[in-house]
C-alpha positions in Angstrom: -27.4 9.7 -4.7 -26.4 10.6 -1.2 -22.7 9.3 0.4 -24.9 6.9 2.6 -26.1 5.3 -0.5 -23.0 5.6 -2.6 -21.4 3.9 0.3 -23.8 1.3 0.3 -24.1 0.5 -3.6 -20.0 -0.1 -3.2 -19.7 -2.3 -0.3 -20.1 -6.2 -1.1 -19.4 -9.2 0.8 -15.8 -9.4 0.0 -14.5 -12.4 -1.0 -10.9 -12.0 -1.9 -8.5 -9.5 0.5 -5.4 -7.8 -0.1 -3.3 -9.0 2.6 -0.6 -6.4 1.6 -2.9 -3.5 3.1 -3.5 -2.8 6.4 -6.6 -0.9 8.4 -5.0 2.2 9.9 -4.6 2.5 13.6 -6.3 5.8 13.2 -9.4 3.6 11.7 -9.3 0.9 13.8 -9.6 3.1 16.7 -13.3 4.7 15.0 -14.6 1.3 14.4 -13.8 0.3 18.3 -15.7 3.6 19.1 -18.4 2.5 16.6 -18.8 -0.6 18.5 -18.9 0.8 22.1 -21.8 3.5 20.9 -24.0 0.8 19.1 -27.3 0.8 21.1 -28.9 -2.6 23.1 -31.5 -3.9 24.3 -32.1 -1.4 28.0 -28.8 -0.5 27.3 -26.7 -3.9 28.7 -24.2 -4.3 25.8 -24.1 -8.5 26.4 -21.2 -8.4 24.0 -17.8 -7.9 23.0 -15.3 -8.1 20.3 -12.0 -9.8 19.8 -9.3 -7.8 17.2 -7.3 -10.3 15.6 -4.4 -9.8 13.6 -2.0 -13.0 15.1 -1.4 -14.6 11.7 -1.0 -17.8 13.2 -4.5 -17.5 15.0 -6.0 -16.6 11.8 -4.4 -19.9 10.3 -5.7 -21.9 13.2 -9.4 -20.4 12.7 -9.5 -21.3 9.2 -10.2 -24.9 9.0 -13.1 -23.7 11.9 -14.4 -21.3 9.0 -15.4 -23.6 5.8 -11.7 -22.5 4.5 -12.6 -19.0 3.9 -9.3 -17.2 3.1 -10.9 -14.3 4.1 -10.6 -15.0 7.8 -6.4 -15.2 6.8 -5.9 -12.6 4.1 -7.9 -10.1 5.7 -6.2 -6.8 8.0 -8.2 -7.4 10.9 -10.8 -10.2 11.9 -13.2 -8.9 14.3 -15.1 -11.5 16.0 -18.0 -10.2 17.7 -19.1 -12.6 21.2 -22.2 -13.0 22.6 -22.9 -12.9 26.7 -25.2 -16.2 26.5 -26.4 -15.2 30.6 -26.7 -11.9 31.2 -28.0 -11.7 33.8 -28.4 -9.9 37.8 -24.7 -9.4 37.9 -24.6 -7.5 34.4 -27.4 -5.4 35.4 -25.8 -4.5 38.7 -22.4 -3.7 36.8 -24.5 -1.4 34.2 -26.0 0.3 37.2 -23.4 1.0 38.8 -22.1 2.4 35.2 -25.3 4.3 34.7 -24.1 6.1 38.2 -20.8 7.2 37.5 -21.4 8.2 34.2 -24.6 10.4 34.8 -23.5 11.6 38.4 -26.7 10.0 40.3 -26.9 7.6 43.3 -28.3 4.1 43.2 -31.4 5.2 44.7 -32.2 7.4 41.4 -32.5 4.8 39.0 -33.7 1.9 40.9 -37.1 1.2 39.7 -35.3 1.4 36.2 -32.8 -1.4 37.8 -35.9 -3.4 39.1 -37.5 -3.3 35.7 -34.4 -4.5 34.3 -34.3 -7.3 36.8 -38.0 -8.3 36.3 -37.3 -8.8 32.9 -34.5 -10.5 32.7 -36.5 -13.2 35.7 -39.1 -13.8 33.1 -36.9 -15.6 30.6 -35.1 -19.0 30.3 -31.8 -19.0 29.2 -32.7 -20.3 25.4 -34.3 -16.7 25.5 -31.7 -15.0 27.4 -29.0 -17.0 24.6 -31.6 -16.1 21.7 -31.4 -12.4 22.3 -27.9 -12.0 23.2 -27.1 -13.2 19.7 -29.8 -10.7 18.2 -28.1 -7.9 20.2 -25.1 -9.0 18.8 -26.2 -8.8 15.2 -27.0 -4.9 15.9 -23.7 -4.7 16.9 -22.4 -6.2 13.4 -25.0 -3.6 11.5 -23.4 -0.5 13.0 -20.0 -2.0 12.0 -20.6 -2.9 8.4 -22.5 0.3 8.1 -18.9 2.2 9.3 -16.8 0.4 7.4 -19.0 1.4 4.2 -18.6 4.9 5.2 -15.0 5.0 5.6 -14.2 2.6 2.5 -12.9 -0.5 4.4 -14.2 -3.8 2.9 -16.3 -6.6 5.2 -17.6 -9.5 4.7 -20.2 -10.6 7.5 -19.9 -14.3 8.2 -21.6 -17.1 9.9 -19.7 -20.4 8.4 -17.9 -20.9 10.9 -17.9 -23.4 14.0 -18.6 -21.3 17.4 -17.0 -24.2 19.3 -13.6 -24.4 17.9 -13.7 -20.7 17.4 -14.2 -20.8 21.1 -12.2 -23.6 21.7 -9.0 -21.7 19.9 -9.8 -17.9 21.3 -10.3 -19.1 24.9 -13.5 -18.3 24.9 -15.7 -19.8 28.4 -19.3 -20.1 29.1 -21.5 -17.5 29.2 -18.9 -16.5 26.2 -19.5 -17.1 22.8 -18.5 -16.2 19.1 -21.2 -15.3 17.2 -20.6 -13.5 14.1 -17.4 -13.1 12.3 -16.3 -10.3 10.5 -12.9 -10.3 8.1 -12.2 -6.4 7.5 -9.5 -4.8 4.9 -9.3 -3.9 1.6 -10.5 -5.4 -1.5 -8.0 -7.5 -3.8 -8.0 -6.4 -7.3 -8.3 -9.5 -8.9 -11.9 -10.0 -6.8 -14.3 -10.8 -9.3 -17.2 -10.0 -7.1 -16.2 -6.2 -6.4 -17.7 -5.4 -10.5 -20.6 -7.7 -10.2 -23.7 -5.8 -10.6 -25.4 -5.5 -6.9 -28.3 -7.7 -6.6 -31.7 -6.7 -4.3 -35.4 -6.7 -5.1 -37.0 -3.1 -6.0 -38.9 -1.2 -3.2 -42.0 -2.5 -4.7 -41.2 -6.2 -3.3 -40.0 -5.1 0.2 -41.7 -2.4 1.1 -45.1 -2.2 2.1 -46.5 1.2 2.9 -50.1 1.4 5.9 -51.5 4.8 5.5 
């Protein structure tokens, strides 16, 4: 077995936290950089992620979340939010990021702008919506993937209500939560950390076109 697949054979979808242990600051700080490096669709990152720790916003979320103690028990709840309309002015930020960062004018990248612009013309904003979230889900994939690596327990969640969570984290149009994630450490009374881990063989999944 190779660490990657060690780490994967012991993450589950935690159900029960230890609220006594906390995510280091020092951790903490790597997911945040795991978040900002995650690669999107031309590059546009139409996200971002809330840190919660506020006990009392927690306790607020949870009647938003199907009761999941999770969302309460956990270190840090990471809710990840989905730009709905990115759109023109988005682009025109990221250009101008593209610039600073790589040293180049305006001029150098604009047919690369233009594409981006074409693109983003051709779709209604049920599209525009649509992929946000998708990005968003990339997003959650480099995250869960970390916290596997470093040993901190996740449990990916979508039972929740994106208004009230909305609603409650001031959250305003094009801005919306679209995947929650409760991260910490496993309680050692969960039940589910010693099940066996489900999934279908290679044989079912995988197809192979030589």
């Amino acid at each position: 077995m190779t660490p990657l697949i060690d780490s994967l054979n012991r993450r589950y979808a935690t159900k029960v936290f230890d609220p006594t242990r906390i995510v280091s600051d020092t951790d903490i700080h790597t997911l945040l950089e795991v978040f900002r490096l995650t690669p999107s669709s031309f590059g546009l990152q139409p996200w971002k992620l809330l840190v919660i720790t506020n006990n009392k916003l927690k306790n607020d979320l949870l009647p938003h979340s199907r009761n999941q103690r999770q969302v309460v028990d956990c270190s840090h709840l990471l809710v990840l939010c989905a730009n709905t309309e990115c759109g023109p002015r988005d682009i025109n930020h990221f250009a101008d990021r593209i610039c600073q960062a790589r040293g180049v004018t305006r001029d150098h990248i604009q047919g690369y702008v233009d594409m981006m612009m074409e693109r983003n013309n051709a779709i209604d904003s049920q599209t525009k919506a649509t992929r946000a979230h998708k990005q968003v889900y990339i997003a959650q994939w480099f995250l869960l993937m970390a916290c596997a690596m470093m040993k901190i327990d996740s449990c990916p969640m979508e039972g929740f209500i994106p208004a009230e969570y909305n609603r409650i984290l001031g959250l305003e149009h094009p801005w919306t939560a679209s995947v929650v994630i409760p991260i910490g450490y496993r309680a050692s009374d969960d039940k589910y950390a010693t099940l066996p881990k489900v999934r279908f063989g290679q044989e079912e999944v995988v197809e192979w076109r030589k």
